[in-house]
C-alpha positions as CSV (number, residue, x, y, z in Angstrom):
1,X,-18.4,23.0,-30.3
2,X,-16.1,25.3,-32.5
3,X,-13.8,24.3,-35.2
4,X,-11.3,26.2,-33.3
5,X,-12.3,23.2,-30.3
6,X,-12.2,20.8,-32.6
7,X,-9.2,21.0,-33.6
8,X,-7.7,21.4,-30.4
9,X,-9.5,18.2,-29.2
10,X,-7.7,16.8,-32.7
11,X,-4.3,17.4,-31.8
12,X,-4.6,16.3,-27.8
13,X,-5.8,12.9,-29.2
14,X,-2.9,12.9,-31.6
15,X,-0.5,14.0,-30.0
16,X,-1.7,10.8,-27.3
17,X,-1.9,8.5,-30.2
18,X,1.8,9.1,-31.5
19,X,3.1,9.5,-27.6
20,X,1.5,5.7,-27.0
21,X,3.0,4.2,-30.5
22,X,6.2,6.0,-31.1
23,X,8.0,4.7,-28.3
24,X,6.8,1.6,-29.6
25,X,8.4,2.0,-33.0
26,X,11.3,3.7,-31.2
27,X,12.1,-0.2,-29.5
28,X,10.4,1.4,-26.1
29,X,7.6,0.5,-23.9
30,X,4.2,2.4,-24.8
31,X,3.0,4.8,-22.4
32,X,0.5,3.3,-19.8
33,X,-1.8,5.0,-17.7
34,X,-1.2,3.3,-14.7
35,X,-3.7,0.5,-14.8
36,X,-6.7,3.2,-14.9
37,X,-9.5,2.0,-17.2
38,X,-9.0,3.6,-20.7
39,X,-12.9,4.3,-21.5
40,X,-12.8,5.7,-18.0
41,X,-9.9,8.6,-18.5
42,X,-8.9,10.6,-21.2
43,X,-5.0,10.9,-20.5
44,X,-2.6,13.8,-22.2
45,X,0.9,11.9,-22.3
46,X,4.4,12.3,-23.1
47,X,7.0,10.5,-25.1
48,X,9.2,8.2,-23.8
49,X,11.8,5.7,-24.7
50,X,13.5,7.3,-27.6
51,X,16.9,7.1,-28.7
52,X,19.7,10.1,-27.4
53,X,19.3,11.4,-31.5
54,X,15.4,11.3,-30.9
55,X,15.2,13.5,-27.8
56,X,17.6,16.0,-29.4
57,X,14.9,16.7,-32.1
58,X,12.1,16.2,-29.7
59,X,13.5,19.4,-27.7
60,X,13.5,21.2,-31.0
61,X,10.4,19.9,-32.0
62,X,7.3,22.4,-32.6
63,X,5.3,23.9,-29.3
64,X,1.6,24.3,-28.9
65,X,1.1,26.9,-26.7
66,X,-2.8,26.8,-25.3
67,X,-3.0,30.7,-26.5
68,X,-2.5,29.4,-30.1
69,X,-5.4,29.8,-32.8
70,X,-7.2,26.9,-34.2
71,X,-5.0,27.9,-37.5
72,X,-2.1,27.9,-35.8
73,X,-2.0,24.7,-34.8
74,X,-3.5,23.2,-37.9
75,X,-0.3,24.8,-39.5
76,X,2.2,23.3,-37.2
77,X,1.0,19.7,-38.0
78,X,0.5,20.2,-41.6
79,X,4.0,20.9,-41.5
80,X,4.6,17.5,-40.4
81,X,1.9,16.0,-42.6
82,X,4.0,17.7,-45.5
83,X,7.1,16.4,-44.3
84,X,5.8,12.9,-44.5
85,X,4.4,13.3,-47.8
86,X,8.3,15.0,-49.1
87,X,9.7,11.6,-47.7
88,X,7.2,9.2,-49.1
89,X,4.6,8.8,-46.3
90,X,1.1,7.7,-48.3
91,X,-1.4,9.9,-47.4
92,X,-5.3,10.4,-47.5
93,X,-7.8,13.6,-47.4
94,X,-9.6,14.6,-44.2
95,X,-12.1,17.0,-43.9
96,X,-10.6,18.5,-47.3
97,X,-7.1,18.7,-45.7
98,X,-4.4,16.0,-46.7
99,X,-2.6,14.1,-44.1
100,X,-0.5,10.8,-43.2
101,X,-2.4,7.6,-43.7
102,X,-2.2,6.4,-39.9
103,X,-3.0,2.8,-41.4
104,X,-0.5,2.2,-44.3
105,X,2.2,0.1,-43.6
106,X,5.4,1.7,-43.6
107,X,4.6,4.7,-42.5
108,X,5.5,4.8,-39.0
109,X,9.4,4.1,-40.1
110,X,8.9,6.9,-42.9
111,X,7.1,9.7,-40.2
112,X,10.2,8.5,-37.8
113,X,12.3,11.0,-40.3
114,X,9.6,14.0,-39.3
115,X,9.7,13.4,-35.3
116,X,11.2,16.3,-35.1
117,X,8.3,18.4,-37.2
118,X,5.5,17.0,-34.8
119,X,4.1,19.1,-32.7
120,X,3.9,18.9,-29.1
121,X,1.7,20.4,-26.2
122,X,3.2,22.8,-23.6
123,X,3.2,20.1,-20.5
124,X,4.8,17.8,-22.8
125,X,8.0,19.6,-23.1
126,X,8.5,20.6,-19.4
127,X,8.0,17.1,-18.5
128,X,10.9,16.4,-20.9
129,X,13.1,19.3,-19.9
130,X,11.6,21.0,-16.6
131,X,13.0,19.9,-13.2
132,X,10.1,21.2,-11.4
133,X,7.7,19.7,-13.7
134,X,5.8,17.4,-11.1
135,X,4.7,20.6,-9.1
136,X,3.3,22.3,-12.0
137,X,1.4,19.3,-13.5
138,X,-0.1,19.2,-9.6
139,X,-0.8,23.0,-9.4
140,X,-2.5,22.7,-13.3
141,X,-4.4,19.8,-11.8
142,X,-5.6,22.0,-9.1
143,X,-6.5,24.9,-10.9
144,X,-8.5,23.0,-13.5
145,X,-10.5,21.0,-10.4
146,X,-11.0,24.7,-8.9
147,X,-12.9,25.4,-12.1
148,X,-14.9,22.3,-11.8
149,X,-13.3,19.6,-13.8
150,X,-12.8,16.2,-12.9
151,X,-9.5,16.1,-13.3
152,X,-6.8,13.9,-11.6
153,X,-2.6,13.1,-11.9
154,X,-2.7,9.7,-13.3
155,X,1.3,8.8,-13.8
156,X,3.2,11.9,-14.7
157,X,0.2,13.0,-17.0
158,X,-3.1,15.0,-16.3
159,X,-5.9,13.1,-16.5
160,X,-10.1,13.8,-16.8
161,X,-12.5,11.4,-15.2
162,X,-15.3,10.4,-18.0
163,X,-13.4,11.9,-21.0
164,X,-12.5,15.3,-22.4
165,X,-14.4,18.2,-20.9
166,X,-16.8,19.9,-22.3
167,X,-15.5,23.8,-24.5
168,X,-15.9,25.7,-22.1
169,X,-14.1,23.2,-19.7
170,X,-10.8,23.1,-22.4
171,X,-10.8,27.1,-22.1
172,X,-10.1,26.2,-17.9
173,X,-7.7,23.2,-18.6
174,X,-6.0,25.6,-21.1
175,X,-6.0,28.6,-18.6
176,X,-4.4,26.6,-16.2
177,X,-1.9,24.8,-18.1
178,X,-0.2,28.4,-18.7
179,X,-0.7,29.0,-15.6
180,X,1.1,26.5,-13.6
181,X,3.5,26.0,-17.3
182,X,4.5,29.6,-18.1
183,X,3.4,32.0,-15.1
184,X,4.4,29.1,-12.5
């Protein structure tokens, strides 16, 4: 796997991690997957619950597009890391980068000031803000299972059966997601 995959595969987990506990913070529900097993699919989801203040800066919030570079994207959230750090967020060194400390207390309410730094993937924002989103996240689904991975609509989210695909799997999903997102 490349570090270009890697980091990909970084932000689809992190971007699932703060879409599952920011509502939470937010006084929402978490996401849910619709009873499916978690060990058994690897879900890409939204955010939901937030306040009217909170969706304004979600719509404004930063885009990952799946054409972007490795860099790119590592850019995008270290401008959130950075904003966390500027506001007080305690932090701790990964793989020679430094980044919010996902376990010290207080930092949810502190990275609550930076929502509107954190990046988000393409299918998150249409299903925010794109009427026809339901048909494209079907037609994604389709294309990616045309290409031969599992791949299934579990809620309003795309799902994979047994986890995240293999590289050159994540080049298909990717293909597809502009495909059905931005050509569709």
């Amino acid at each position: 796997m490349t570090y270009s995959d890697t980091v990909r595969r970084i932000a689809i987990v992190l971007t699932a991690a703060v879409s599952v506990t920011a509502p939470a913070a937010c006084g929402g529900k978490p996401a849910s997957n619709d009873g499916a097993k978690q060990q058994d699919v690897a879900t890409i989801v939204g955010t939901k619950g937030a306040s009217a203040s909170a969706s304004t800066a979600a719509a404004e919030r930063p885009l990952i597009r799946p054409d972007m570079s490795a860099d790119d994207i590592e850019h995008l959230y270290q401008l959130y890391y950075d904003c966390g750090k500027a506001n007080g967020a305690k932090m701790v060194t990964e793989h020679g980068k430094e980044i919010v400390d996902k376990t010290a207390p207080g930092n949810a309410q502190v990275m609550e000031k930076c929502a509107d730094k954190f990046p988000e993937e393409l299918a998150e924002r249409a299903q925010r803000t794109d009427p026809l989103y339901d048909d494209k996240l079907r037609a994604w689904v389709k294309c990616v299972q045309s290409h031969g991975v599992k791949a299934k609509v579990v809620g309003k989210n795309l799902a994979f059966d047994g986890g995240l695909p293999s590289a050159a799997g994540q080049k298909f999903v990717d293909q597809c997601e502009l495909d059905a997102f931005v050509k569709g």
